[in-house]
C-alpha positions in Angstrom: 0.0 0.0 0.0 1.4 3.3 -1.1 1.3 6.9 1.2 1.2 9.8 -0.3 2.9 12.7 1.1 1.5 16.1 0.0 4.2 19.0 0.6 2.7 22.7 0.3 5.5 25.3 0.4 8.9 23.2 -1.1 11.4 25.4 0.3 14.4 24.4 3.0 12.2 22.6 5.2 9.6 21.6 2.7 12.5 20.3 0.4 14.0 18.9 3.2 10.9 16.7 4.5 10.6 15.6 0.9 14.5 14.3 1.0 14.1 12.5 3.9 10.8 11.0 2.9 11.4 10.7 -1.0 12.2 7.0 -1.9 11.6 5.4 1.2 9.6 1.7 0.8 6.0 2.9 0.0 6.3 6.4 -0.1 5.5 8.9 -2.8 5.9 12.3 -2.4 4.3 15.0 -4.3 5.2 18.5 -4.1 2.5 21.7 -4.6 3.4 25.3 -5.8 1.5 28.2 -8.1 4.7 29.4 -9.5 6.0 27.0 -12.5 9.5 28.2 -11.7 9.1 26.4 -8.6 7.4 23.2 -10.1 10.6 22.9 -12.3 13.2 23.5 -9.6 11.9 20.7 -7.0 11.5 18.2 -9.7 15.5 19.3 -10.9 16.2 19.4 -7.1 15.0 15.4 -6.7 13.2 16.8 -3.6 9.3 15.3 -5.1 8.1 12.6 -7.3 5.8 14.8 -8.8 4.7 18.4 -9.0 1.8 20.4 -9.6 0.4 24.1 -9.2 -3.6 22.2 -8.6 -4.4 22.2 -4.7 -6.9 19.6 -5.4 -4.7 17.2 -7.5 -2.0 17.4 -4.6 -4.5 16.9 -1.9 -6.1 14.4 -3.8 -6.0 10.9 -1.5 -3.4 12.0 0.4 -2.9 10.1 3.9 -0.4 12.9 4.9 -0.2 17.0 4.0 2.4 19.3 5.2 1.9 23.2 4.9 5.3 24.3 4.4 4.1 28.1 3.9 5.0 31.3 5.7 2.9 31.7 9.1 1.0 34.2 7.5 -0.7 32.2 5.6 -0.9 28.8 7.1 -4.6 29.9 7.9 -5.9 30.5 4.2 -3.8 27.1 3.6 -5.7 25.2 5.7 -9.5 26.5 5.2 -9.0 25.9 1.5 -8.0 22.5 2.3 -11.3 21.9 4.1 -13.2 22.5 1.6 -11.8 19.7 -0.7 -12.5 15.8 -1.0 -9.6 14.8 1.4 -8.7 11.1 2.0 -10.8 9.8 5.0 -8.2 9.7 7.6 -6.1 12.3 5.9 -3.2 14.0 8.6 -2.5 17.8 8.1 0.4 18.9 10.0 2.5 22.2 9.7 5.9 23.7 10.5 5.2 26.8 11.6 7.0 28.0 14.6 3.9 29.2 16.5 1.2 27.0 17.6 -1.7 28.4 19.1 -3.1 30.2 16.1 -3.0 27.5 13.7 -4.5 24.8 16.1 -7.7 27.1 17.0 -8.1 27.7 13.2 -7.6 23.7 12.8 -10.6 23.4 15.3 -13.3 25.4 14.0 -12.9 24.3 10.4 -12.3 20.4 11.5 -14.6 18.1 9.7 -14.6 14.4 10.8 -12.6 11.5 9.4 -9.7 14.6 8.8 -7.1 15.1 11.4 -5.0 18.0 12.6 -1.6 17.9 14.3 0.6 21.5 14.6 4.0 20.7 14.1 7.6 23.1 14.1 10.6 21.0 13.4 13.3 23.9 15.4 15.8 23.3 12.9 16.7 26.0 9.9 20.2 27.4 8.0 21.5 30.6 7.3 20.4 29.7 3.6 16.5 29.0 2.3 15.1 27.8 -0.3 14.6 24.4 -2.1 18.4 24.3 -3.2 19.2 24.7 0.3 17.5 21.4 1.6 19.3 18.9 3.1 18.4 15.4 4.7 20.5 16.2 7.2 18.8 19.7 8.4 16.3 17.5 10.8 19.2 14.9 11.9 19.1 15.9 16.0 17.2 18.6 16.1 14.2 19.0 18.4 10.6 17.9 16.2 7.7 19.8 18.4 3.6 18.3 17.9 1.1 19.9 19.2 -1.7 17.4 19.0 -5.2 18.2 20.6 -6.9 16.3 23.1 -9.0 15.3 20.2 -6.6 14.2 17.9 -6.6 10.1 18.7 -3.4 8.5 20.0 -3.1 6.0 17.1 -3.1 8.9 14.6 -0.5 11.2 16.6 1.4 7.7 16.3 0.9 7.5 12.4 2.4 10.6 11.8 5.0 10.5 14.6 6.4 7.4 13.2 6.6 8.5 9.5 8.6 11.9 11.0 11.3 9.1 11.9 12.6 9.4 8.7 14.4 12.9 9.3 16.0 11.6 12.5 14.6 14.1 14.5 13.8 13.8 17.9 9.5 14.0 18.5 8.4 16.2 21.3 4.9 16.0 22.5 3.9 20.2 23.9 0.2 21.9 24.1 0.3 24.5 21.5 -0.2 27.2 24.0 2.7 26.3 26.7 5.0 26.0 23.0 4.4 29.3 22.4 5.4 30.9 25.4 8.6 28.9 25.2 9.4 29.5 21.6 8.5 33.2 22.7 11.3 33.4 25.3 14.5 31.9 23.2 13.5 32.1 19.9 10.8 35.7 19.5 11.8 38.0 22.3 15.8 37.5 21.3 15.0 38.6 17.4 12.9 41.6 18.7 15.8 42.3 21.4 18.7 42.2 18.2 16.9 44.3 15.8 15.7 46.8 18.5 19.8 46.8 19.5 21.0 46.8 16.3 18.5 49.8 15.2 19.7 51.4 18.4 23.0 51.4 17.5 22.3 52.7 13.7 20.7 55.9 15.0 23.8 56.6 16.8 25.6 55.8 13.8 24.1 58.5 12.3 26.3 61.0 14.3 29.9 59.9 13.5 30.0 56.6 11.7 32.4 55.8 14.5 29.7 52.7 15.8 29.0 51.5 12.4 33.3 50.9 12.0 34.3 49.8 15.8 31.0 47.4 15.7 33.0 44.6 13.4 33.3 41.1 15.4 31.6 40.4 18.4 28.7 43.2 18.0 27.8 41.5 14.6 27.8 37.8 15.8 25.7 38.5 18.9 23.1 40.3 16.6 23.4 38.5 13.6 19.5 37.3 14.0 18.4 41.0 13.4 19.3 39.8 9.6 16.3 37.6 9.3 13.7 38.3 6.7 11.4 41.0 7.6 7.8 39.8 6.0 8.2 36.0 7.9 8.9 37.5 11.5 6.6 40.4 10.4 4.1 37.0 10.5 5.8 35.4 13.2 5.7 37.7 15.8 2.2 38.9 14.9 0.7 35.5 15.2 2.7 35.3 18.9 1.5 38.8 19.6 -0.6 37.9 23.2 2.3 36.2 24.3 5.7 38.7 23.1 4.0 41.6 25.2 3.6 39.4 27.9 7.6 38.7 27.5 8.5 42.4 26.6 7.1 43.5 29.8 9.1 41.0 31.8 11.8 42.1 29.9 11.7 45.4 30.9 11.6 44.4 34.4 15.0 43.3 33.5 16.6 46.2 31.8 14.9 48.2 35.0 16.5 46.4 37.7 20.2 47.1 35.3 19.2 50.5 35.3 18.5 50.3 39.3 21.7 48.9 40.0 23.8 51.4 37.8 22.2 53.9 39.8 22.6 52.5 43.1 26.4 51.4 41.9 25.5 48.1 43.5 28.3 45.9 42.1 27.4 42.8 44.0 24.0 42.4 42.6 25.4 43.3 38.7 28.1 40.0 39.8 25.1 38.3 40.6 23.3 39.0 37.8 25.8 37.8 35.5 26.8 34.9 38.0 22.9 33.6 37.3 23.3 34.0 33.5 26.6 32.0 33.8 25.4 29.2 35.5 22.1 28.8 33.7 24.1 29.3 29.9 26.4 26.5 31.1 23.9 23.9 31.8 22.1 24.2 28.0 23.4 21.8 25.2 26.2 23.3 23.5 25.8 21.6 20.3 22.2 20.9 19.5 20.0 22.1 16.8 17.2 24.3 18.4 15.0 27.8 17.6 18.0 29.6 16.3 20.5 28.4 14.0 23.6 27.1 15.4 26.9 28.3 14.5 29.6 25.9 14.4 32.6 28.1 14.2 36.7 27.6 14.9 39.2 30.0 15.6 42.8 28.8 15.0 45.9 31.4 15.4 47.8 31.9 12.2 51.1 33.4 11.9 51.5 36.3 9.7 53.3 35.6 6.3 51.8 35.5 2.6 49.7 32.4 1.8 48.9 31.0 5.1 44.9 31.4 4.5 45.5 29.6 0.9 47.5 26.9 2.7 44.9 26.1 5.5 41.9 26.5 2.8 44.0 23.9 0.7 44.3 21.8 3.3 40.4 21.5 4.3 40.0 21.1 0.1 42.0 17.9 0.7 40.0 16.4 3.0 36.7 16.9 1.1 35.6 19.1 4.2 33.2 22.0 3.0 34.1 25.4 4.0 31.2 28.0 3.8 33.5 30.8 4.9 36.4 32.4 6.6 37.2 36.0 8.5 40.4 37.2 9.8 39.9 38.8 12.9 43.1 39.9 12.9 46.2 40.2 11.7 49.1 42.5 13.0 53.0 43.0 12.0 54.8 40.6 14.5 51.4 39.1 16.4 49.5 35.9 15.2 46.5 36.4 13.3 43.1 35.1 14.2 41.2 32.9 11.3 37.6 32.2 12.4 36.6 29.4 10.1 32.8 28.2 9.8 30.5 25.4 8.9 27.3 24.4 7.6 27.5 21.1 9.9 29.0 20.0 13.2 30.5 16.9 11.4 32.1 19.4 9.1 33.6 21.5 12.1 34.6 18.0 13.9 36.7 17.3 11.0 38.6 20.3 10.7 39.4 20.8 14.3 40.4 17.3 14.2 42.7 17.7 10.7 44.0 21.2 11.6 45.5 20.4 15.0 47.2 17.4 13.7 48.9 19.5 11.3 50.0 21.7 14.2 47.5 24.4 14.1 46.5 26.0 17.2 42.5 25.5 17.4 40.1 26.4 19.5 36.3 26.9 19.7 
């Protein structure tokens, strides 16, 4: 017996799901899009079996359908939907990284016989689109569902097991209780980045002094404020009841640094950053979660012409994919800094591994 997959939205994590599911023993994957560009480029990409821009003819006896689209529109998605001939028994799942929305809409327009289960694999890449997706992008990362009460427990079970082919690791939340948490480390940091980060540019605006002296560490720590504007315009929107919630507690926070600057209280600001120390050294270092990880190394080079060539050369060798390199610096008579990056952990294992053999100094 064959199970078709219905994909809406083949992009990273559309493309992806298809990649891990494509070819496994009875499934068939088809892949739904109204821009023919798109049609082409999944079928070129291997990502589908088959492609086509009609809702109906990729809904058609489907047991499973994934609404890859932006946030935004996850509701439209899934009232169309409703209104077609779906499969009796038919799953609809999402990947949206808000919950609560999407799982009242899913209970007003339910219909018998056709089940709903919110889903948000917390995995992504600093690239998107369909020639970004990888099999790998799921492999250890945290797979949230957000079945109802009235979803049964054999179905949350059908869909649970045919998500074991991305290697993911299921997590059973209530969609409301995921949205808080999601809120905290994934929401609140990008509103805190971008406020920083605009902060910062109207200061700019002065001197250019902030813009120049703001290389390095002030870029890492706020390189989220680069995501796309229109999906965290949707994002953040959709978690609106629960961000000013957060925003509020997190002016309580930037309140109580303001009290203690003004008090000069040094114990409790050595507190404050004791807490954070403690609590930052207890999470996973490297495992996938809300935001992209960034698996980084840092090795000191000395300073004499084709050193960077060399060590590039020497990652060529081993097949180990680069995807890019910064000297931090580099002075007359003091070692440079090389920060080298990677798209996967494996990747980074492997040159930290090969580098310090060859006598580099590494370190993360």
């Amino acid at each position: 017996m064959t199970i078709k997959v219905a994909i809406f939205g083949v992009g990273l994590i559309g493309g992806s799901l298809g990649l891990c599911l494509k070819g496994k023993p009875g499934i068939t994957v088809v892949g739904h899009s109204h821009r023919p560009g798109s049609l082409n480029r999944m079928i070129e990409r291997g990502v589908v079996d088959s492609a086509t821009a009609s809702m109906e003819e990729a809904a058609a006896d489907a047991d499973f359908i994934f609404l890859c689209v932006p946030v935004g529109n996850l509701e439209e998605y899934l009232r169309k939907l409703n209104e077609l001939p779906l499969k009796p028994g038919c799953i609809i799942t999402d990947v949206g990284s808000t919950k609560a929305s999407i799982s009242a809409c899913a209970e007003t327009c339910s219909r018998p016989g056709v089940h709903f289960i919110g889903g948000h694999p917390m995995a992504g890449s600093e690239r998107s689109g369909v020639d970004a997706a990888s099999t790998l992008l799921f492999e250890n990362a945290f797979y949230v569902l957000t079945p109802s009460a009235a979803v049964p427990e054999e179905v949350y079970q059908r869909l649970e097991q045919l998500l074991g082919y991305t290697r993911a690791q299921i997590v059973r939340v209530d969609p409301e209780l995921h949205d808080e948490i999601v809120g905290a480390i994934s929401h609140l940091p990008h509103i805190i980045a971008v406020a920083l980060v605009n902060q910062v540019c109207d200061y700019d605006k002065d001197n250019g002094l902030h813009r120049m002296l703001a290389a390095g560490g002030f870029r890492d720590i706020t390189r989220i404020a680069s995501s796309d504007p229109i999906i965290w315009r949707d994002i953040l929107l959709s978690n609106r009841d629960v961000l000013l919630s957060l925003l509020q507690d997190w002016n309580r926070e930037i309140d109580g640094f303001i009290h203690m600057l003004e008090a000069r209280d040094g114990e409790k600001i050595e507190q404050a950053f004791q807490k954070a120390n403690q609590f930052r050294g207890e999470l996973p270092e490297r495992r996938k979660g809300a935001i992209t990880s960034l698996y980084d190394i840092y090795i000191d080079v000395p300073d004499h012409p084709g050193i960077i060539g060399q060590i590039a050369t020497e990652l060529g060798v081993q097949h180990i994919n680069l995807s890019n390199m910064q000297i931090i610096e580099s002075r007359e008579d003091v070692p440079g800094v090389l920060r080298l990056s990677f798209r996967q952990e494996n990747e980074m294992e492997r040159a930290k591994q090969h580098l310090h053999a060859q006598g580099y100094a590494v370190y993360l």
